[in-house]
C-alpha positions as CSV (number, residue, x, y, z in Angstrom):
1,X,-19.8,9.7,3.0
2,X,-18.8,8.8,6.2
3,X,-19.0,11.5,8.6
4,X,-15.7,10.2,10.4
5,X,-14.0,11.1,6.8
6,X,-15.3,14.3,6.7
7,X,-12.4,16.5,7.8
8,X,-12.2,20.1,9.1
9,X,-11.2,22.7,12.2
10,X,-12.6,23.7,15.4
11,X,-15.1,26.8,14.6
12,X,-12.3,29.3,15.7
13,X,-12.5,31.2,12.3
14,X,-15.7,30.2,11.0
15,X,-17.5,33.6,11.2
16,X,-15.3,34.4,8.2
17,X,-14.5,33.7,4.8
18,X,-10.1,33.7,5.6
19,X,-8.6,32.8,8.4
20,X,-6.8,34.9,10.7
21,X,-3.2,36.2,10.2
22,X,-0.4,35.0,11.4
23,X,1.1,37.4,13.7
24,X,4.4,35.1,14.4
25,X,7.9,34.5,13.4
26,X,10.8,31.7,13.4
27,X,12.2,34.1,15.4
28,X,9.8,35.1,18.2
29,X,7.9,31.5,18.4
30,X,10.2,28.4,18.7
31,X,10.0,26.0,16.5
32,X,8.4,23.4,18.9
33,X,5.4,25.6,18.5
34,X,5.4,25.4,14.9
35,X,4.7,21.6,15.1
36,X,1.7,20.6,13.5
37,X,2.5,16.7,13.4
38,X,5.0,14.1,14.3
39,X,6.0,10.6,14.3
40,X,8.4,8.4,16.3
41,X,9.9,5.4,16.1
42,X,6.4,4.4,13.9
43,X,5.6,1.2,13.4
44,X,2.8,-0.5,11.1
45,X,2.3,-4.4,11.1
46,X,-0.8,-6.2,8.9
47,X,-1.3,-10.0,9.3
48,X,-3.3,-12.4,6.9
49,X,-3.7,-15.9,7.4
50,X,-0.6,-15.8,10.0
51,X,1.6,-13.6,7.5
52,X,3.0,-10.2,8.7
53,X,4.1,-7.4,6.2
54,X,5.3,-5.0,7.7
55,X,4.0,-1.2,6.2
56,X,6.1,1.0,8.1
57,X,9.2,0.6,9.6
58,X,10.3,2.9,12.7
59,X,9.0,6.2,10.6
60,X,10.0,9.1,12.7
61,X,9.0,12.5,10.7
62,X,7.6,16.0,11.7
63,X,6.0,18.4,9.8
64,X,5.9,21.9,11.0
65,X,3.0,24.8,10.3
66,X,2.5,25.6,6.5
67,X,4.7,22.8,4.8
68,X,4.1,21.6,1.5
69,X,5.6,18.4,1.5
70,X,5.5,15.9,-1.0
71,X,5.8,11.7,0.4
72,X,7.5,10.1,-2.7
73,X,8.2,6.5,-3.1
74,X,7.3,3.5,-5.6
75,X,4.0,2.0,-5.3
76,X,3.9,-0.5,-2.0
77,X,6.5,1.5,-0.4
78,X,4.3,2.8,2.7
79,X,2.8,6.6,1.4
80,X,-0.4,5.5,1.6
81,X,-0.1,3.7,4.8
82,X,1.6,6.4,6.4
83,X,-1.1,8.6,5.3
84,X,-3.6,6.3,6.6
85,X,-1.7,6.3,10.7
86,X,-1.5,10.2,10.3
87,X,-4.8,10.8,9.4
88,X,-6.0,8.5,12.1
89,X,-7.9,6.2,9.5
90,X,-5.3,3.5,10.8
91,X,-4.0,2.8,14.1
92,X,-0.1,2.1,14.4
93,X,1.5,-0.7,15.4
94,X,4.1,0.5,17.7
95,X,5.6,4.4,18.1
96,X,3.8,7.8,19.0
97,X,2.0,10.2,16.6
98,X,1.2,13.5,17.5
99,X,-1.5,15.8,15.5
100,X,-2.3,19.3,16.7
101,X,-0.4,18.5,19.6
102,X,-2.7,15.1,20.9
103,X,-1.4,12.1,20.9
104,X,-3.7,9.9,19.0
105,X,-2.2,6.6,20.0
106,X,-4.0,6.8,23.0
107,X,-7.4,8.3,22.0
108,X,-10.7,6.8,21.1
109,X,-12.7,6.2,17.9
110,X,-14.6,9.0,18.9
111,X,-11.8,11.4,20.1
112,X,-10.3,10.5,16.6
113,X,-13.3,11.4,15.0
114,X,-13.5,14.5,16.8
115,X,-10.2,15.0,16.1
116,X,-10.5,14.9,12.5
117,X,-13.1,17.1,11.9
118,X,-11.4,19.6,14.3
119,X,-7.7,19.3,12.7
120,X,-7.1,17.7,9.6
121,X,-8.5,17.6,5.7
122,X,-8.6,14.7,2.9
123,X,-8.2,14.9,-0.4
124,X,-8.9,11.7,-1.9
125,X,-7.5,10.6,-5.4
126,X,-11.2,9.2,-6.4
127,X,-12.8,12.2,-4.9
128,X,-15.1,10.7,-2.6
129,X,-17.7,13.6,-3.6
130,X,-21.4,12.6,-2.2
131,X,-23.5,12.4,-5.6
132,X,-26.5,13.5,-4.8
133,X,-25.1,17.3,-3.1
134,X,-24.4,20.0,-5.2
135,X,-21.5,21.6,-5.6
136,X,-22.3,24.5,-3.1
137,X,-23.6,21.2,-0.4
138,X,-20.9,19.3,-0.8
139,X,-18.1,22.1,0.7
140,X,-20.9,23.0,3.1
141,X,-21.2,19.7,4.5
142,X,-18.3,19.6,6.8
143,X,-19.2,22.8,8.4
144,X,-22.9,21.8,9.2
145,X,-21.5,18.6,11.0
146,X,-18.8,21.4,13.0
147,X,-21.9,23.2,14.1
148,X,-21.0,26.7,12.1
149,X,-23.9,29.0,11.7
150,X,-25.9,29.6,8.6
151,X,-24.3,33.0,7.9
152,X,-20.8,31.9,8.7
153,X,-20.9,28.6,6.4
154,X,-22.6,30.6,3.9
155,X,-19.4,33.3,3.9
156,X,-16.5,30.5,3.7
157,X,-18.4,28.1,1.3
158,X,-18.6,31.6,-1.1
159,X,-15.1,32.4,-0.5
160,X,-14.0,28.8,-1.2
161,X,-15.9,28.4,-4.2
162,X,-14.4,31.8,-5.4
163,X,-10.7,30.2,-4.4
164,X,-11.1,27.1,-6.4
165,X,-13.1,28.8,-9.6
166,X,-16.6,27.1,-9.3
167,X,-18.8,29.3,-8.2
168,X,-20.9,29.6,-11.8
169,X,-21.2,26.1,-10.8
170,X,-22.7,26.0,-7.3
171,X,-26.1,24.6,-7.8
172,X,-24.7,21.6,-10.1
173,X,-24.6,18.4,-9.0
174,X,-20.9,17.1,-8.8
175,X,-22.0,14.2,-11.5
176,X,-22.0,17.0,-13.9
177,X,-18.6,18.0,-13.7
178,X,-15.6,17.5,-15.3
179,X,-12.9,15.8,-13.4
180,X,-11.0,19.1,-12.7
181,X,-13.8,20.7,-11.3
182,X,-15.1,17.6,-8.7
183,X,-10.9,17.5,-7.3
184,X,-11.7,21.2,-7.4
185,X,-14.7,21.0,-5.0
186,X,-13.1,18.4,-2.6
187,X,-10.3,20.7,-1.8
188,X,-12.9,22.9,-0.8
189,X,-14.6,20.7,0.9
190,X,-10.9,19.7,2.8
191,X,-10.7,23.0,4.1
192,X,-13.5,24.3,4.7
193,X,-13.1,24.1,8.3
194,X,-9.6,25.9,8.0
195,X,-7.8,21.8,8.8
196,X,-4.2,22.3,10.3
197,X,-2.8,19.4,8.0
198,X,-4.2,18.2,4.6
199,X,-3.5,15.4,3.5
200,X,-3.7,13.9,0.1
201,X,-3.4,11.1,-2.2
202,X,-2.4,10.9,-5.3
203,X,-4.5,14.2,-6.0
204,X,-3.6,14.5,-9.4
205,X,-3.6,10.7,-10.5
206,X,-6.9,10.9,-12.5
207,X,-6.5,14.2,-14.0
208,X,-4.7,15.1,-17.7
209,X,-1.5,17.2,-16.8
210,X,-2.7,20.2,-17.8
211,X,-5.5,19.6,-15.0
212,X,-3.6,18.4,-12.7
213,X,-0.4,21.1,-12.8
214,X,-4.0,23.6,-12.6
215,X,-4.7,21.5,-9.7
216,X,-1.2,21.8,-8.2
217,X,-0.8,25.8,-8.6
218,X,-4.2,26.2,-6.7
219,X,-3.2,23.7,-3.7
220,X,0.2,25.9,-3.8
221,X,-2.0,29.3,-3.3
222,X,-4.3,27.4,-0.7
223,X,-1.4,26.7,1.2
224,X,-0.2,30.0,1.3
225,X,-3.8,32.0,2.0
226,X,-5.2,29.1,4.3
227,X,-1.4,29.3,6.2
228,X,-2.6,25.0,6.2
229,X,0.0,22.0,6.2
230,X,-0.1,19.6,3.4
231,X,1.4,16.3,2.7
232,X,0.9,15.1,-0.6
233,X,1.4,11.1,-1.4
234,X,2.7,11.2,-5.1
235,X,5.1,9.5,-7.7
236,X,4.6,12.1,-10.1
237,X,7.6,14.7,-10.6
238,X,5.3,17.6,-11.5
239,X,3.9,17.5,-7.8
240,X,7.6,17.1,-6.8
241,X,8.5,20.8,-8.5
242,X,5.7,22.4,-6.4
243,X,6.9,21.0,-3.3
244,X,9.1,22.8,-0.6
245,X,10.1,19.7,1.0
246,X,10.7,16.1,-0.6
247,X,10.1,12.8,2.1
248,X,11.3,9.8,0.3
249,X,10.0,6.3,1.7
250,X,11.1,3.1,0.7
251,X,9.9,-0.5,2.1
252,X,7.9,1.4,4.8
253,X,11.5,3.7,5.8
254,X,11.4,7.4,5.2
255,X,15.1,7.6,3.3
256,X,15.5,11.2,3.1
257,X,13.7,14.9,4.2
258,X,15.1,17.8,2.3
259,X,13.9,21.0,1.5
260,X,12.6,23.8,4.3
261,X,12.5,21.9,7.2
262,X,10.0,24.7,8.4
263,X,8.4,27.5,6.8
264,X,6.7,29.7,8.9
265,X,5.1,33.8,8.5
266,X,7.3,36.7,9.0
């Protein structure tokens, strides 16, 4: 795998298997403080052979500290796109986004890279698993490339593998498992640097539904032990019921936010 794709957090946190707690509120932090990404006025233009389609249309959205939002729309509607310029895997055309508080319009590939191993996780619809690693090497793999200690990789990969109910299966290869159990071991692997934002795509596309609502329940209790951000690209309505907000987008325009606008600790 790519080591640009390989997501995580700055090694604040690493020397343990949970992160810290939160020790804020709505009302004692203001909300600007609870951003954890934005868009404005986004823009996203491809050209072939002198054509332009335009992906995204003047996108403006923010998503605040420990969301669960769910990007719905049709297929060629922009979610994967928009994922794509959030995640810095895709430059925009025109407009600002902000992640962890940097602008990454104006950054580098390697401040992006750096920037994505320090603030965001992937979850990728195919997995994107590296064969040849074990269950227990493939969550660990991010936090060797952050520079985490032995002892403290050793404690989170443990206590992540306990979280997503593989930890009979460390030592097997990820061509062994089920389908389940490899989307299982790359959400570990997503946040085993304790990422800001997660994103993911289509998470639950390849799994039967009794999988993927499995799949669902455990991203729901990550997101509340892991206090992490997550933005899921989906059509499905299952995902939708697990959501705490819905972002519709339609020919590259997000239509419609509802739901908590921002859901923070007490």
């Amino acid at each position: 795998m790519a080591r640009s794709l390989i997501a995580g957090s700055s090694q604040a946190g690493l020397s343990r298997g949970r992160p810290l707690a939160a020790t804020s509120s709505r009302e004692s932090v203001g909300m600007e403080s609870q951003i954890i990404a934005s868009l404005v006025g986004v823009d996203k233009v491809y050209e072939s052979d002198g054509v332009k389609l335009k992906a995204l249309d003047d996108v403006s959205l923010t998503l605040y500290r420990r969301d669960f939002a769910v990007l719905v729309g049709a297929s060629g509607s922009g979610k994967s796109t928009l994922l794509n310029v959030l995640g810095t895997l895709d430059r925009p055309t025109r407009g600002e986004i902000r992640v962890a508080g940097v602008d990454v319009t104006t950054q580098s590939d390697n401040a992006l890279s750096r920037l994505r191993l320090a603030s965001l996780g992937f979850i990728f619809q195919s997995f994107n698993l590296v064969d040849v690693l074990t269950v227990y090497e493939n969550i660990e793999y991010p936090l060797i490339i952050a520079g985490a200690g032995p002892a403290a990789a050793r404690e989170r990969v443990q206590w992540l593998m306990e979280q997503v109910g593989l930890t009979a299966h460390r030592s097997h290869r990820v061509t062994h498992l089920s389908g389940g159990q490899r989307q299982r071991v790359a959400i570990a692997r997503a946040l085993a640097n304790s990422p800001a934002l997660v994103l993911a795509d289509e998470p639950t596309a390849a799994l039967d539904s009794k999988t993927g609502e499995t799949i669902l329940e455990l991203l729901n209790r990550l997101n509340e032990s892991e206090q992490a951000t997550f933005l899921i690209a989906s059509h499905d309505q299952k995902v939708m019921s697990h959501a705490k907000r819905t972002i519709k987008i339609a020919d590259g325009t997000v239509t419609e936010s509802c739901g908590e606008e921002a859901y923070v600790y007490p």
